[in-house]
Each structure stands twice: as structure tokens, then as C-alpha cells.
VOKE-351617 format. One record per atom (N, C-alpha, C, O, CB): residue number from 1; chain; atom name; x, y, z. Coordinates in pm, whole numbers, plus 50000, padded with zeros to 5 digits. Glycine has a CB too. Example, Ala and Ser with C-alpha at 12.3 -4.5 7.8 and 13.67 -1.06 7.14 Angstrom:
2
<n->1&chain->A&atom->N&x->51319&y->49431&z->50780>;
<n->1&chain->A&atom->CA&x->51230&y->49550&z->50780>;
<n->1&chain->A&atom->C&x->51320&y->49670&z->50780>;
<n->1&chain->A&atom->O&x->51424&y->49668&z->50846>;
<n->1&chain->A&atom->CB&x->51131&y->49553&z->50905>;
<n->2&chain->A&atom->N&x->51285&y->49775&z->50708>;
<n->2&chain->A&atom->CA&x->51367&y->49894&z->50714>;
<n->2&chain->A&atom->C&x->51290&y->50003&z->50787>;
<n->2&chain->A&atom->O&x->51341&y->50114&z->50804>;
<n->2&chain->A&atom->CB&x->51408&y->49940&z->50572>;
This chain:
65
<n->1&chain->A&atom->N&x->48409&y->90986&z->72183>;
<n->1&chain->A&atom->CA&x->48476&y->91057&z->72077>;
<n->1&chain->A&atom->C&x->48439&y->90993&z->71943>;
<n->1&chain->A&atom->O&x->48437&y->90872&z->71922>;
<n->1&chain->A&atom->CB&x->48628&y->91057&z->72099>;
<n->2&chain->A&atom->N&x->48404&y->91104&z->71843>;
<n->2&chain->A&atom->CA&x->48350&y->91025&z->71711>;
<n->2&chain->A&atom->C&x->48478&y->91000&z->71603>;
<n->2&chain->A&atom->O&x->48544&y->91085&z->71543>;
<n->2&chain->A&atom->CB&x->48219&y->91125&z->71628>;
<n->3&chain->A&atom->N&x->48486&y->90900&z->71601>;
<n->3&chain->A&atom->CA&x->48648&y->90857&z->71443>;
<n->3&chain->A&atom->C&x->48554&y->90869&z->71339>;
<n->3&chain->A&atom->O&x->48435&y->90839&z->71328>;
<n->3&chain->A&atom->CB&x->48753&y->90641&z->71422>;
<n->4&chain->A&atom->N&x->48678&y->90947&z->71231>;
<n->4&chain->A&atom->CA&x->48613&y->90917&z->71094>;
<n->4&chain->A&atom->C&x->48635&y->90782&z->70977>;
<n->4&chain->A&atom->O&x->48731&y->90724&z->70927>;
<n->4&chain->A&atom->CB&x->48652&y->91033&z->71025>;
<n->5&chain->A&atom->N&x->48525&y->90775&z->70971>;
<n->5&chain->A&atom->CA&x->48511&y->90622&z->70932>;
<n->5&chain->A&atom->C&x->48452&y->90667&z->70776>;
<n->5&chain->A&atom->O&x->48401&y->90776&z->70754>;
<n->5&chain->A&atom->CB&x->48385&y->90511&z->71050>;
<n->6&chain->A&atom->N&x->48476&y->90532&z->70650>;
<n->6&chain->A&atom->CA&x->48359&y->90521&z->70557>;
<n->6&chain->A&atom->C&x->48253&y->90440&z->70605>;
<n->6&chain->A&atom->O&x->48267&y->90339&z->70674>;
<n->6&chain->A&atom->CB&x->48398&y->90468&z->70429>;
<n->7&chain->A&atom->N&x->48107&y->90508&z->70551>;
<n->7&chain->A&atom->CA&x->47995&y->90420&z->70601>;
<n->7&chain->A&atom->C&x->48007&y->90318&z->70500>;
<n->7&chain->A&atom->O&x->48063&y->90307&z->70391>;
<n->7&chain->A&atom->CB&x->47843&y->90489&z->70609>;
<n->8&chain->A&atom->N&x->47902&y->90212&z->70611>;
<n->8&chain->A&atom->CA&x->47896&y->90072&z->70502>;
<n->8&chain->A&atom->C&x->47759&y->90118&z->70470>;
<n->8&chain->A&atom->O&x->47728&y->90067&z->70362>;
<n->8&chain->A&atom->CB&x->47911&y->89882&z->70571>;
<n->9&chain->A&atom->N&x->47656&y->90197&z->70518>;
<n->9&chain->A&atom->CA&x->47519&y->90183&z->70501>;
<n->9&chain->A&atom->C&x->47467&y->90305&z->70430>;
<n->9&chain->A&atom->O&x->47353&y->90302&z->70382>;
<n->9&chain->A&atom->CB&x->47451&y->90161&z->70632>;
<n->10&chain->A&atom->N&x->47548&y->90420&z->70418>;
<n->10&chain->A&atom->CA&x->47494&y->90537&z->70385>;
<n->10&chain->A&atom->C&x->47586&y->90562&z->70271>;
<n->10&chain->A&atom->O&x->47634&y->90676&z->70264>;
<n->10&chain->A&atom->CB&x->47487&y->90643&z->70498>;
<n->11&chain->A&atom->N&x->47626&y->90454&z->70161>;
<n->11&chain->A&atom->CA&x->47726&y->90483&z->70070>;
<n->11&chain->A&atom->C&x->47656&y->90531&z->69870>;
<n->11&chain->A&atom->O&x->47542&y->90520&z->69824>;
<n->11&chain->A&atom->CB&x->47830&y->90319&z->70087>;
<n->12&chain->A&atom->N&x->47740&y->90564&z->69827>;
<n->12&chain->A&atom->CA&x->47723&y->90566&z->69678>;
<n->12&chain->A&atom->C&x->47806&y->90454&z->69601>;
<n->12&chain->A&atom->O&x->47767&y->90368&z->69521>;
<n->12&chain->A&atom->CB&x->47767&y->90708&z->69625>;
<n->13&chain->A&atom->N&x->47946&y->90483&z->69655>;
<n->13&chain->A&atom->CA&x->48055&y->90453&z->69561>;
<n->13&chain->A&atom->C&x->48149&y->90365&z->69651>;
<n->13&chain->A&atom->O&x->48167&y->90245&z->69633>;
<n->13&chain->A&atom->CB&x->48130&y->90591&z->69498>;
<n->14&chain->A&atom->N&x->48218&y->90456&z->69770>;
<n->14&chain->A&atom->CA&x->48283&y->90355&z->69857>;
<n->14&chain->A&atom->C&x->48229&y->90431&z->69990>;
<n->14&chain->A&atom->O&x->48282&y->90384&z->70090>;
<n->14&chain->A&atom->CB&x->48467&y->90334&z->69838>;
<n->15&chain->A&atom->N&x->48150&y->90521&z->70013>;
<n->15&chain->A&atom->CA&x->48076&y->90499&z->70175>;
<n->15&chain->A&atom->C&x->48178&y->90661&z->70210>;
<n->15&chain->A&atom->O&x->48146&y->90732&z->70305>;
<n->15&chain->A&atom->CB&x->48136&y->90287&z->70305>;
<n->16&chain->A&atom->N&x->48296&y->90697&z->70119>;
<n->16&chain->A&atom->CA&x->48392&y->90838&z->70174>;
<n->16&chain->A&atom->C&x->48290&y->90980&z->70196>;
<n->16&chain->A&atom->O&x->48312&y->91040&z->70302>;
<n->16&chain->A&atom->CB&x->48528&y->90886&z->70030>;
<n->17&chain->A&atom->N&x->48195&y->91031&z->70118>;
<n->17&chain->A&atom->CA&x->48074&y->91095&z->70167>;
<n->17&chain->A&atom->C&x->48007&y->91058&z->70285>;
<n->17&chain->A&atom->O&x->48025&y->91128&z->70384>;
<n->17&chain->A&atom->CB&x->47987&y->91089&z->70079>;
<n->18&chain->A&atom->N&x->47936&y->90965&z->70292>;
<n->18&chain->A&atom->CA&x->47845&y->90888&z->70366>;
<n->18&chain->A&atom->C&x->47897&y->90942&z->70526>;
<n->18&chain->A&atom->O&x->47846&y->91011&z->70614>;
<n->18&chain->A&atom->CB&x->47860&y->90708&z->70328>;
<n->19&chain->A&atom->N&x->48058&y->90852&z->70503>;
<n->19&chain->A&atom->CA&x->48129&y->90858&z->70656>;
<n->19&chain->A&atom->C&x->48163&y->91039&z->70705>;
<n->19&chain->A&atom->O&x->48171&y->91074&z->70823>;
<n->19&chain->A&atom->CB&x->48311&y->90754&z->70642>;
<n->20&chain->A&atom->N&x->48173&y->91103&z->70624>;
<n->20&chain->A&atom->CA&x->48186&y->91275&z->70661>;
<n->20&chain->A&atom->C&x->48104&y->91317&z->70727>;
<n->20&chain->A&atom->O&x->48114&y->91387&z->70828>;
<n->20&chain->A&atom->CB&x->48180&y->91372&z->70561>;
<n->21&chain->A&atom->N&x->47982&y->91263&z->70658>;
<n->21&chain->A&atom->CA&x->47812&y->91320&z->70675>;
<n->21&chain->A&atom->C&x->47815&y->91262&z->70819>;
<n->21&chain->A&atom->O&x->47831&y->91338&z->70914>;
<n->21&chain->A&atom->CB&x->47661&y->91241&z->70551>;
<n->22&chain->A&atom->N&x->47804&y->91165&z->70831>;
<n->22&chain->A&atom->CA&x->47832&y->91081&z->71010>;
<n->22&chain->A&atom->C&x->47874&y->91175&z->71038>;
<n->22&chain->A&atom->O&x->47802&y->91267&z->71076>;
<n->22&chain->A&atom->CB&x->47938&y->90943&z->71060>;
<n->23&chain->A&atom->N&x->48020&y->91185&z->71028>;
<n->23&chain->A&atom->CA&x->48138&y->91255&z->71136>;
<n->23&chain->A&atom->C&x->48056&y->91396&z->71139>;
<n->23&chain->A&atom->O&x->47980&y->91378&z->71234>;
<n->23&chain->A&atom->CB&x->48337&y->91273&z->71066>;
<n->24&chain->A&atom->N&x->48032&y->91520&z->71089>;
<n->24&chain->A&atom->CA&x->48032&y->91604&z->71084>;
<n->24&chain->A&atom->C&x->47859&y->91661&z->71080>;
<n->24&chain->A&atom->O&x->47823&y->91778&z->71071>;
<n->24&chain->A&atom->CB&x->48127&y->91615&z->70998>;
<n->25&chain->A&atom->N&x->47750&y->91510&z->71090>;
<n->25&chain->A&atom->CA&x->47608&y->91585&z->71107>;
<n->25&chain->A&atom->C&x->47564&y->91660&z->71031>;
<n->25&chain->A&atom->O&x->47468&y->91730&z->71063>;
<n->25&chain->A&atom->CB&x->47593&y->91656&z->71201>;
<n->26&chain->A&atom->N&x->47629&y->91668&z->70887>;
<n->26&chain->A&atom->CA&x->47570&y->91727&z->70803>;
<n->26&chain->A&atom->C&x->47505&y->91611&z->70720>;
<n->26&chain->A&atom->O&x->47516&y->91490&z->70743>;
<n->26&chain->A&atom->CB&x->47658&y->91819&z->70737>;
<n->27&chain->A&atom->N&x->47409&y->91695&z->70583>;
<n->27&chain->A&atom->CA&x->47327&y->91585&z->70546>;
<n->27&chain->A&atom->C&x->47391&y->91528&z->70426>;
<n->27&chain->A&atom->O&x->47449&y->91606&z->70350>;
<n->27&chain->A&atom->CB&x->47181&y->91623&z->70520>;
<n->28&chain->A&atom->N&x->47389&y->91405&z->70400>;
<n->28&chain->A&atom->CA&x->47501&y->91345&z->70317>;
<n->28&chain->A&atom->C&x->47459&y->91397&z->70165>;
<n->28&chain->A&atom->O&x->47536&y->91454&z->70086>;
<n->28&chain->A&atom->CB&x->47509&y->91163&z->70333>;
<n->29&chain->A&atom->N&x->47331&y->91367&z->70145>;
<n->29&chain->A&atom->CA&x->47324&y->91521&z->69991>;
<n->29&chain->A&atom->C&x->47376&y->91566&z->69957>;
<n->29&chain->A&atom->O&x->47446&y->91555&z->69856>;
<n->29&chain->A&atom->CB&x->47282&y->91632&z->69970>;
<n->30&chain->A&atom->N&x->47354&y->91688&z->70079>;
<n->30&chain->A&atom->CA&x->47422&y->91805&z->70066>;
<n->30&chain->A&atom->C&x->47570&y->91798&z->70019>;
<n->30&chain->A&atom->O&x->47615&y->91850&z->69916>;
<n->30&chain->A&atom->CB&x->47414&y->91869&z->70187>;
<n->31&chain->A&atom->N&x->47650&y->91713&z->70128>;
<n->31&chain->A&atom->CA&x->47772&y->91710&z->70089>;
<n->31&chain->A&atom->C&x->47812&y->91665&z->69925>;
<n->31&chain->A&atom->O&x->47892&y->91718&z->69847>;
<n->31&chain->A&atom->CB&x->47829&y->91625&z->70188>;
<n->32&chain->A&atom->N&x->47718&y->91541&z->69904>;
<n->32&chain->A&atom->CA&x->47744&y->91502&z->69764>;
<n->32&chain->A&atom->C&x->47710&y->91593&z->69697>;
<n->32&chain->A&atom->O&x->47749&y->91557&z->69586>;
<n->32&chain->A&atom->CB&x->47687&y->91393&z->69715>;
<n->33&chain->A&atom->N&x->47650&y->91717&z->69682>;
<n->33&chain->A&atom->CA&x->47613&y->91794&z->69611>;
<n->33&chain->A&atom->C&x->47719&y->91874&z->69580>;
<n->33&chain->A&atom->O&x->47750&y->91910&z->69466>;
<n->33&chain->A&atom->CB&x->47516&y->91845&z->69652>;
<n->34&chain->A&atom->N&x->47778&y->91904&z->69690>;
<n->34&chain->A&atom->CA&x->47901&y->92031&z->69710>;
<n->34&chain->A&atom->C&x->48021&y->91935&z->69660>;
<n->34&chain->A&atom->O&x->48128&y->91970&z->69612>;
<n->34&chain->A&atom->CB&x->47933&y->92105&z->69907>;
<n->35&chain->A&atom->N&x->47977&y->91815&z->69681>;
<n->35&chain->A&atom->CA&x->48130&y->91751&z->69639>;
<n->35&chain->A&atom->C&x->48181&y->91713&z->69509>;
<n->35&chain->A&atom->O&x->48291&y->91676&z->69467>;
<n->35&chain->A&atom->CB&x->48149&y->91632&z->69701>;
<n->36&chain->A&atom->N&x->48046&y->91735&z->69448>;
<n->36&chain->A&atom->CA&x->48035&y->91720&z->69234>;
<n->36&chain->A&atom->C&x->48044&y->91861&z->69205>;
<n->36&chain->A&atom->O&x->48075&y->91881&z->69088>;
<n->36&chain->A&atom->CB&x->47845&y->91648&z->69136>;
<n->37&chain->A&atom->N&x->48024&y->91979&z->69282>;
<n->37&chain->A&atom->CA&x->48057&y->92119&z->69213>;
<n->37&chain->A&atom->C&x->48210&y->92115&z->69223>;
<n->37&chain->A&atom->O&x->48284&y->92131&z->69127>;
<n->37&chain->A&atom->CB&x->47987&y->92264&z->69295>;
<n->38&chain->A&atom->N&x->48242&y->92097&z->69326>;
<n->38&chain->A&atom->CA&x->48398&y->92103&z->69370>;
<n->38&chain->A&atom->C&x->48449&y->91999&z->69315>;
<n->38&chain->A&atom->O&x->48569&y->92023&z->69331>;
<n->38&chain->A&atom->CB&x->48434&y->92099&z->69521>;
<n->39&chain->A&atom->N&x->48443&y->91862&z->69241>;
<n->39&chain->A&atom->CA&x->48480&y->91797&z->69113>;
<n->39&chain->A&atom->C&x->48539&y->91906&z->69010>;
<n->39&chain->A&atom->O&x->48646&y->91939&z->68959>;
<n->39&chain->A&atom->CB&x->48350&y->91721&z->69050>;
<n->40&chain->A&atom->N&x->48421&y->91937&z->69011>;
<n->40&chain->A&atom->CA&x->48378&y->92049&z->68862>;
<n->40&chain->A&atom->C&x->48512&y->92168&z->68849>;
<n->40&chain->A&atom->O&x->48588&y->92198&z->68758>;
<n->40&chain->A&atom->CB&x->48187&y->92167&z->68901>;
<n->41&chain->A&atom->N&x->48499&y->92200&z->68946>;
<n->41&chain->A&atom->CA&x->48538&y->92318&z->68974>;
<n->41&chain->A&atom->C&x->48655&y->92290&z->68977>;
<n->41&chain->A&atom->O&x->48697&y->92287&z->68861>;
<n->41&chain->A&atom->CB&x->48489&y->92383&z->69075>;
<n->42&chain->A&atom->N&x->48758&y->92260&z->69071>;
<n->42&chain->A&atom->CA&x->48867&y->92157&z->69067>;
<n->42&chain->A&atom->C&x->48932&y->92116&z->68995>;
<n->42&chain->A&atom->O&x->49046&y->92085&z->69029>;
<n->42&chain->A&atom->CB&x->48851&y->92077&z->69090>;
<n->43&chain->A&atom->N&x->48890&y->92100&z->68875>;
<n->43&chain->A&atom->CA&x->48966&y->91976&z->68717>;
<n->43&chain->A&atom->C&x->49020&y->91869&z->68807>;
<n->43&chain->A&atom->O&x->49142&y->91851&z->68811>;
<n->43&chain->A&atom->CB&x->49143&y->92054&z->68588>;
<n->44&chain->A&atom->N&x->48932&y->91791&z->68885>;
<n->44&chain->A&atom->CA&x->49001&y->91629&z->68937>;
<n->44&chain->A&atom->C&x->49031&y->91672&z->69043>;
<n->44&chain->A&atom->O&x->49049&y->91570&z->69109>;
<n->44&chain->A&atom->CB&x->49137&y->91547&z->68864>;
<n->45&chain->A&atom->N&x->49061&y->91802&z->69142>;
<n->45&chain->A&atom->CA&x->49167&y->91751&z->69247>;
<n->45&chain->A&atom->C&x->49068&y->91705&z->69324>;
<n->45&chain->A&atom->O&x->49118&y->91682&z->69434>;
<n->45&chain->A&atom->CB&x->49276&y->91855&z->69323>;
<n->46&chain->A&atom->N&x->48954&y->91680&z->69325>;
<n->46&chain->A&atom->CA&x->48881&y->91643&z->69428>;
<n->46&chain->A&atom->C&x->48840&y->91517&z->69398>;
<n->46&chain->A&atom->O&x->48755&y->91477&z->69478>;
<n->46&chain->A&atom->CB&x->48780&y->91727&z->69458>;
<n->47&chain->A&atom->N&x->48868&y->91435&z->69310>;
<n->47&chain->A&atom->CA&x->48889&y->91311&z->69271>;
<n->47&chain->A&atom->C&x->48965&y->91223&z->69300>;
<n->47&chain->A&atom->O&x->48933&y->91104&z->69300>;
<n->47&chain->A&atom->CB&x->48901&y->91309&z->69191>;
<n->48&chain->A&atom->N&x->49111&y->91284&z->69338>;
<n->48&chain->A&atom->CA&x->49253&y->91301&z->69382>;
<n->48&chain->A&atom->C&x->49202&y->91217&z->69544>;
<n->48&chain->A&atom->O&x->49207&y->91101&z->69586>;
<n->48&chain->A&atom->CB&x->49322&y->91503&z->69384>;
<n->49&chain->A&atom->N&x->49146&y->91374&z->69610>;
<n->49&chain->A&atom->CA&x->49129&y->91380&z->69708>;
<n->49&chain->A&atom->C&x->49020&y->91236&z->69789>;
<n->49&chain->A&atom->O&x->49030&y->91175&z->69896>;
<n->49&chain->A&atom->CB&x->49093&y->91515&z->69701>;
<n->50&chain->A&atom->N&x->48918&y->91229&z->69668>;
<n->50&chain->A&atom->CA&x->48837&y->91095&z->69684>;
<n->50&chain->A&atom->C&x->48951&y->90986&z->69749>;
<n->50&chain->A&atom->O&x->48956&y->90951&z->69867>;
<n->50&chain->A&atom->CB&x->48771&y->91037&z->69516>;
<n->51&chain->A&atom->N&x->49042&y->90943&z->69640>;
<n->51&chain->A&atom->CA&x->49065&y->90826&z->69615>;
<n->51&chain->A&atom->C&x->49163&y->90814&z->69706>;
<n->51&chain->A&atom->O&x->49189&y->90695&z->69729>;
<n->51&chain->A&atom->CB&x->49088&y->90791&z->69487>;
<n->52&chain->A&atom->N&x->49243&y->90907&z->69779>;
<n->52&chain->A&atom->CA&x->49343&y->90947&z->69874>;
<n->52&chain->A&atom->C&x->49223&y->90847&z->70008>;
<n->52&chain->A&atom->O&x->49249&y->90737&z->70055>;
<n->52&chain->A&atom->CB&x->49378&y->91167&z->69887>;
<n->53&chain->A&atom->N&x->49121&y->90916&z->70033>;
<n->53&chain->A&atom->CA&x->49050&y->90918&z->70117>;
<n->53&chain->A&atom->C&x->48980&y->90744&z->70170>;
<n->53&chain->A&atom->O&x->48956&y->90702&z->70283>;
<n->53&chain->A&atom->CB&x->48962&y->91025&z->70064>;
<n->54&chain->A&atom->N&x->48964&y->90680&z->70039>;
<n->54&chain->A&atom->CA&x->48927&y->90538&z->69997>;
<n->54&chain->A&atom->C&x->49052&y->90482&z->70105>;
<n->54&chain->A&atom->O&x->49035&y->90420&z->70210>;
<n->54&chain->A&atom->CB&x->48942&y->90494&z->69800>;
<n->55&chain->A&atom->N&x->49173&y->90525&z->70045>;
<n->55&chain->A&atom->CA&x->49274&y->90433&z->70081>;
<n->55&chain->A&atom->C&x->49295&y->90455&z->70211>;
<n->55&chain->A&atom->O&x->49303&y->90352&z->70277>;
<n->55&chain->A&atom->CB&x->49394&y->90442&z->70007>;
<n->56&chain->A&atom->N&x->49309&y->90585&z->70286>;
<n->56&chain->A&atom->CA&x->49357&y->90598&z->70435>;
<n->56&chain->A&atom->C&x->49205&y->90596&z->70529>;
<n->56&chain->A&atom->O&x->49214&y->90603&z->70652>;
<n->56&chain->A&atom->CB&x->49457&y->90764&z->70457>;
<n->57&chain->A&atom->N&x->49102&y->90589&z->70481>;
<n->57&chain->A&atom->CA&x->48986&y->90609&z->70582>;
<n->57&chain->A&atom->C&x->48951&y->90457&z->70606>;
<n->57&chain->A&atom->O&x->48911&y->90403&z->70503>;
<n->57&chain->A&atom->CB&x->48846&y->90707&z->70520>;
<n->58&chain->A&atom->N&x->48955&y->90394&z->70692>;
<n->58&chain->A&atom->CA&x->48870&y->90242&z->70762>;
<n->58&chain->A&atom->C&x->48739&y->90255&z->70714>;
<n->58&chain->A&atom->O&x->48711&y->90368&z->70672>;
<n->58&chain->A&atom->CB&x->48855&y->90225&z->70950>;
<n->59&chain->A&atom->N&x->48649&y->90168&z->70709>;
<n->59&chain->A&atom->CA&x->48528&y->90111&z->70708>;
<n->59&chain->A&atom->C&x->48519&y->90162&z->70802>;
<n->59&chain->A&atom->O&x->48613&y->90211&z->70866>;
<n->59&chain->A&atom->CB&x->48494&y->89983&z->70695>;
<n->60&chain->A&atom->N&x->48365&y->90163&z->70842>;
<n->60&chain->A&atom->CA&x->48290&y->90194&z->71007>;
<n->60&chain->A&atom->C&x->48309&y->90013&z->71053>;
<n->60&chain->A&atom->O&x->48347&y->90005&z->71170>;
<n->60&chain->A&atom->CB&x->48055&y->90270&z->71000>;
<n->61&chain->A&atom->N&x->48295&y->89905&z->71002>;
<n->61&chain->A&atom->CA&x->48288&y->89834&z->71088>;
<n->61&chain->A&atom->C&x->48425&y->89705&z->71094>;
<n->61&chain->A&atom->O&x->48431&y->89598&z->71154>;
<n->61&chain->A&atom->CB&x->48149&y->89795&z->71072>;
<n->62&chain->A&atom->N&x->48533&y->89783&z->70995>;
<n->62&chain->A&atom->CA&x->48669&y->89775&z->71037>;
<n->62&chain->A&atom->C&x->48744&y->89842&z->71186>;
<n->62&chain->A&atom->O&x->48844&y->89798&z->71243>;
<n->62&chain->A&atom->CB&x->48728&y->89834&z->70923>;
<n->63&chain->A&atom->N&x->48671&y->89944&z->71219>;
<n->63&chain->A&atom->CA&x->48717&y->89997&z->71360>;
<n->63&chain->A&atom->C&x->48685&y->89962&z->71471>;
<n->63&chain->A&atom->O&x->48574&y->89996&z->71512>;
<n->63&chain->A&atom->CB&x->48698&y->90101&z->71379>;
<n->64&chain->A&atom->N&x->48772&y->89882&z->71552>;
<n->64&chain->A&atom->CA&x->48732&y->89853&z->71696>;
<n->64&chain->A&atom->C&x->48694&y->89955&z->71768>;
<n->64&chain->A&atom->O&x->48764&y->90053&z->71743>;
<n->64&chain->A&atom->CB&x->48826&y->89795&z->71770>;
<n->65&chain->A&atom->N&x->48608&y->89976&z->71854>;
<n->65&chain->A&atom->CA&x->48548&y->90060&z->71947>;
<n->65&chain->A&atom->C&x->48565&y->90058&z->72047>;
<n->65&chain->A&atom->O&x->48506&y->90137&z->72121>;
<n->65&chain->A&atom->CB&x->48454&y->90063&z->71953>;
């Protein structure tokens, strides 16, 4: 079973993209791409949503396996 984790290796800022792109096999770009329109678009809530995400998502190599 795959947990969602932040990556330590596939990061920008704190690894919260990176670890999606893992979980979900999409390409982490992409997501960063969609994830600065939806900034945009948004006025912040997806900034909100970032920093929400920082705090409740583990590291990948904070999680025992």
C-alpha cells in the first residue's frame, strides 16, 4: 500500500508536490504547473492548502515501513 509522504529527493520548496507526484504517478511538473495556475486562480487558497499540507504530511523517510 502506497502512504502519502513529502519527498526528500524530488522537492522545490518542502518536497509537498514532489510527494503527490509519487503517490499518484503523475509527473511532478505537471503538477507544479497546475499547482501555480490554481495559486493564481485561487487568491492564496492554495497556498493555504500548501502550508496545511507541510504541517500534516511526514517526510518519506520519517515513515516507518
Amino acid at each position: 500500500m502506497k502512504k502519502l509522504t513529502r519527498s526528500r529527493s524530488n522537492r522545490k520548496l518542502a518536497g509537498v508536490i514532489g510527494g503527490l507526484a509519487n503517490y499518484t504517478g503523475i509527473d511532478a511538473s505537471l503538477l507544479r504547473v497546475i499547482f501555480i495556475i490554481g495559486l493564481i486562480m485561487s487568491f492564496g487558497t492554495f497556498a493555504l492548502v500548501y502550508l496545511i499540507w507541510m504541517i500534516v504530511v511526514p517526510n518519506d523517510q520519517d515513515v516507518i515501513s
